[in-house]
C-alpha positions as CSV (number, residue, x, y, z in Angstrom):
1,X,-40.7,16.8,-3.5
2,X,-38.0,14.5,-5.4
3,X,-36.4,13.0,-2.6
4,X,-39.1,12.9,0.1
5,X,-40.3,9.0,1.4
6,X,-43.5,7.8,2.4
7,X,-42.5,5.9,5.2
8,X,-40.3,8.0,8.1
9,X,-37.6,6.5,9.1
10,X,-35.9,6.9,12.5
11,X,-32.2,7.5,12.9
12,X,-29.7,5.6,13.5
13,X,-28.8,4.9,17.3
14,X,-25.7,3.4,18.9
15,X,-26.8,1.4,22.3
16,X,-23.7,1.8,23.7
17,X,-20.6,4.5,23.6
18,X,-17.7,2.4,22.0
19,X,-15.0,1.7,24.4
20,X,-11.8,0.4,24.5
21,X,-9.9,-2.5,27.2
22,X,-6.6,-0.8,27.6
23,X,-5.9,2.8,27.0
24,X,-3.9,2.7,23.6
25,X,-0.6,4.3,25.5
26,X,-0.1,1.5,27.8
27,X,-0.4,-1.3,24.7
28,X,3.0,-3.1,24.2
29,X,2.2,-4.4,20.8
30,X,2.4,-1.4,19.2
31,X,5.8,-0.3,20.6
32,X,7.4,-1.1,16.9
33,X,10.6,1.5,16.2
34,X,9.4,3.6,13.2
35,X,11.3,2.6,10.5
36,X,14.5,5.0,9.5
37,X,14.9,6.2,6.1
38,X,17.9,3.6,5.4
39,X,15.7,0.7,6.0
40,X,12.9,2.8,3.7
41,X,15.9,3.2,0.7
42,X,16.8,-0.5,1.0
43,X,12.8,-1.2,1.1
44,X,12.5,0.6,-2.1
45,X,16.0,-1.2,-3.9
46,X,14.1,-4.2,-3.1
47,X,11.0,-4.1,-4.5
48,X,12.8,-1.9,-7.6
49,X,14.6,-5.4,-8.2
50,X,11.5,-7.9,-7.9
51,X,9.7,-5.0,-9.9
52,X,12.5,-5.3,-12.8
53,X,12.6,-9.2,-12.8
54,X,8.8,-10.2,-12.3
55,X,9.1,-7.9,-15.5
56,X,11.7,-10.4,-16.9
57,X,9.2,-13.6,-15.5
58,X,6.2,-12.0,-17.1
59,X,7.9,-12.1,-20.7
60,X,9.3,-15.3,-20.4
61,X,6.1,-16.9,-18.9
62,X,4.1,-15.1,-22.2
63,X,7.0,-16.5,-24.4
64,X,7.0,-13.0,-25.6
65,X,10.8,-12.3,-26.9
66,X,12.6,-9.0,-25.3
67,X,14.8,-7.1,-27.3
68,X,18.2,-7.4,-26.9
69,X,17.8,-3.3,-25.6
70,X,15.2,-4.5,-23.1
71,X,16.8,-7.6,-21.8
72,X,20.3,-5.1,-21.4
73,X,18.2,-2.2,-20.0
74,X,16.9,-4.6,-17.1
75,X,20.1,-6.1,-16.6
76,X,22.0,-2.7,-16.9
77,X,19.4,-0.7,-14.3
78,X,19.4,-3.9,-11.7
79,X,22.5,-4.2,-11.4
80,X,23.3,-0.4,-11.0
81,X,20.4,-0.6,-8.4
82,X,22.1,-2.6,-6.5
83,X,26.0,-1.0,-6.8
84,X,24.4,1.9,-6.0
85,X,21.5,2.3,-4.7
86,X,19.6,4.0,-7.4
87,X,20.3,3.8,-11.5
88,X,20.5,7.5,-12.4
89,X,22.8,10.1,-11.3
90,X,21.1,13.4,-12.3
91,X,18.7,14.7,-9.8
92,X,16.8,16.2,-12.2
93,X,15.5,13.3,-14.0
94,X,14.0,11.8,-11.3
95,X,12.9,11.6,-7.1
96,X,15.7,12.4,-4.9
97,X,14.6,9.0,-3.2
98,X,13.9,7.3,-6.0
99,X,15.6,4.4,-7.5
100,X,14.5,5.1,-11.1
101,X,14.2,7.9,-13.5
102,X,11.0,9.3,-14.7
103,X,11.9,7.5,-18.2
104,X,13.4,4.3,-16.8
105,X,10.0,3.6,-14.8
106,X,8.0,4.1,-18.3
107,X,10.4,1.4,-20.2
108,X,9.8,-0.6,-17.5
109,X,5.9,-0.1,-17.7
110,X,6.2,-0.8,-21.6
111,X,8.4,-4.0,-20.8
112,X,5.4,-5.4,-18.3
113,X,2.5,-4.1,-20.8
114,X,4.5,-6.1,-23.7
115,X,4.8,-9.4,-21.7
116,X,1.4,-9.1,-20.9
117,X,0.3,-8.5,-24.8
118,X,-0.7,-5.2,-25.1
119,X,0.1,-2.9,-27.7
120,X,2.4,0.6,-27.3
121,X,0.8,3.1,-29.0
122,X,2.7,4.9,-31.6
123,X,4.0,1.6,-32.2
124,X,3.5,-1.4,-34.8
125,X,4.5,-4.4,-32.1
């Protein structure tokens, strides 16, 4: 047989049943309010923002030079981000809760994979 050993080995025993101090129902620390979908939206515009500037850090950090597209298209997105919430209009192009379209969130990726050095495909730069 392939898989057979030559030593037997016994199985593995607990010594004890696991137990717990304080039945989980009578815990105060874990009496948090779940959080409502307008702290979640405002969550999301946050990290939307820090996501389009550390893209912004990143290519000035690299000393790589944005196009003057790419330095409008994060200027243009954040700041509808935070006007309104989200920077497309059509529901089509991207997540009902979502604060960028399908297309804006691969510019941004080709933004951060520029600062970082890496080469588009398709593409010369």
């Amino acid at each position: 047989m392939a898989f057979s050993s030559k030593t037997p080995r016994k199985p593995l025993r607990q010594k004890a049943p696991l137990q717990s101090k304080a039945p989980l129902q009578s815990r105060t620390a874990l009496k948090a309010a779940p959080p409502t979908s307008a702290d979640q939206k405002k969550a999301l515009q946050k990290s939307t923002l820090r996501a389009l500037e550390r893209a912004r850090l990143a290519a000035a950090e690299a000393g790589v030079d944005l196009s003057e597209w790419e330095t409008d298209f994060i200027d243009t997105v954040s700041e509808r981000v935070k006007t309104y919430g989200r920077a497309f209009a059509d529901p089509d192009k991207g997540a009902m809760n979502g604060t960028l379209s399908l297309r804006q969130g691969i510019k941004l990726k080709e933004i951060r994979k520029k600062a970082k050095g890496h080469t588009m495909k398709g593409k010369g730069t």
